[in-house]
C-alpha positions as CSV (number, residue, x, y, z in Angstrom):
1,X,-94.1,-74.0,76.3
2,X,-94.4,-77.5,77.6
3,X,-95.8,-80.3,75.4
4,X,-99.2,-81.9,76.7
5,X,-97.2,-84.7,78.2
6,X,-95.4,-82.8,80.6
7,X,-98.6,-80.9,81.1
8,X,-100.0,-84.2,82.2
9,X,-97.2,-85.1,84.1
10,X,-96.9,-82.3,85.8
11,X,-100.7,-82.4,87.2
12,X,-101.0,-85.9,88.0
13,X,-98.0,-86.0,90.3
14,X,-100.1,-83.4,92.2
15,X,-103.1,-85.2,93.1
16,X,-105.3,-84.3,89.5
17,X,-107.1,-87.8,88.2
18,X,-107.9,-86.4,84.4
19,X,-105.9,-84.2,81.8
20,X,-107.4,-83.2,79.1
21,X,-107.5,-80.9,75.8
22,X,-110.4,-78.6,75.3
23,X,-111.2,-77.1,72.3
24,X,-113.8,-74.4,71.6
25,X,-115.7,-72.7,68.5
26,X,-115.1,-69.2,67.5
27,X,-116.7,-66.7,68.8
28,X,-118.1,-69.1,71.4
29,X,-119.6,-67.5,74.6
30,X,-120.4,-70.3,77.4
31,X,-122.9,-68.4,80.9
32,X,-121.6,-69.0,84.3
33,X,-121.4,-71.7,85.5
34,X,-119.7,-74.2,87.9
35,X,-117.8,-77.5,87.8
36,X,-117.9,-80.5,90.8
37,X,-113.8,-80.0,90.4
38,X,-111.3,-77.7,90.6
39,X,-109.2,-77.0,87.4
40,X,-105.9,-75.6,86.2
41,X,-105.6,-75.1,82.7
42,X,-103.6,-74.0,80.6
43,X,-104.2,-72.0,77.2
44,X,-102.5,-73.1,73.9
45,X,-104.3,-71.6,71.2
46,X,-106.2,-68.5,70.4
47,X,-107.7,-66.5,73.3
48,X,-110.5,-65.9,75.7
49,X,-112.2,-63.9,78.5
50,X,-112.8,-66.0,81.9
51,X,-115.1,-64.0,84.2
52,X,-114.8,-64.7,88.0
53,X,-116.2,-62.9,90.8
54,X,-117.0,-60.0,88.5
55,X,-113.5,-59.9,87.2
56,X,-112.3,-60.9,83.8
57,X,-109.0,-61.6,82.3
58,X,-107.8,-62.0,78.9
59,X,-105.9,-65.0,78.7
60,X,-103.8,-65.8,75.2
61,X,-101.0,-68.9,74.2
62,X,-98.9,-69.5,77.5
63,X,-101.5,-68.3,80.1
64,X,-102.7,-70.1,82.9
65,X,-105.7,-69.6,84.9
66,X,-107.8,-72.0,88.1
67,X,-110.5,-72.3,89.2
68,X,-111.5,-73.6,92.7
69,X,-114.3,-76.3,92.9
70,X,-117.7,-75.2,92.4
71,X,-116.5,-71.5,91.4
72,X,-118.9,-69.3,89.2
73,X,-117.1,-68.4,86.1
74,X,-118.2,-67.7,82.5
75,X,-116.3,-67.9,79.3
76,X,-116.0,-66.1,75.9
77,X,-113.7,-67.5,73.2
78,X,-111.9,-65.3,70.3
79,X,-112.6,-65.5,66.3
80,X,-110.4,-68.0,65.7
81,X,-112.0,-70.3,69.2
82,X,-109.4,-71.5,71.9
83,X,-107.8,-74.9,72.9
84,X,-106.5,-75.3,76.5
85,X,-105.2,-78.1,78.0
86,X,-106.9,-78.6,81.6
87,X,-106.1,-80.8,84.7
88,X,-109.2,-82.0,87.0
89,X,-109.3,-82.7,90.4
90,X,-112.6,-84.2,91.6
């Protein structure tokens, strides 16, 4: 897996102005909502359910996931909570 760095790296050679890690509770459960940016993330510790457009995926250690600008989503995070890192584009 690629350290934050590249992570960072990667993103802002495409255009994304802020990289950051995310960390979340256990058991944490977060309504749909949207973001003024679009995101691609991806998930380094523990797991969670992202719910778009009526479909959710189980995403663990390794998996990726975006999400357009102002796109619905919800999220649910495992027992032990999830960290991903995540690039911004506003």
């Amino acid at each position: 897996m690629q350290t934050f760095e590249e992570f960072e790296a990667e993103f802002r050679t495409q255009g994304f102005d802020q990289v950051i890690a995310r960390d979340w509770a256990p058991d944490q459960v977060v309504a749909e909502h949207t973001h003024p940016f679009a995101v691609q993330a991806l998930v380094v510790r523990g797991e969670m359910w992202l719910t778009v457009a009526g479909d959710t995926r189980y995403l663990r250690p390794g998996d990726r996931f975006t999400l357009a600008r102002e796109a619905p989503h919800a999220e649910r995070y495992g027992p032990e909570g999830a960290t991903y890192w995540v690039a911004r584009r506003n």
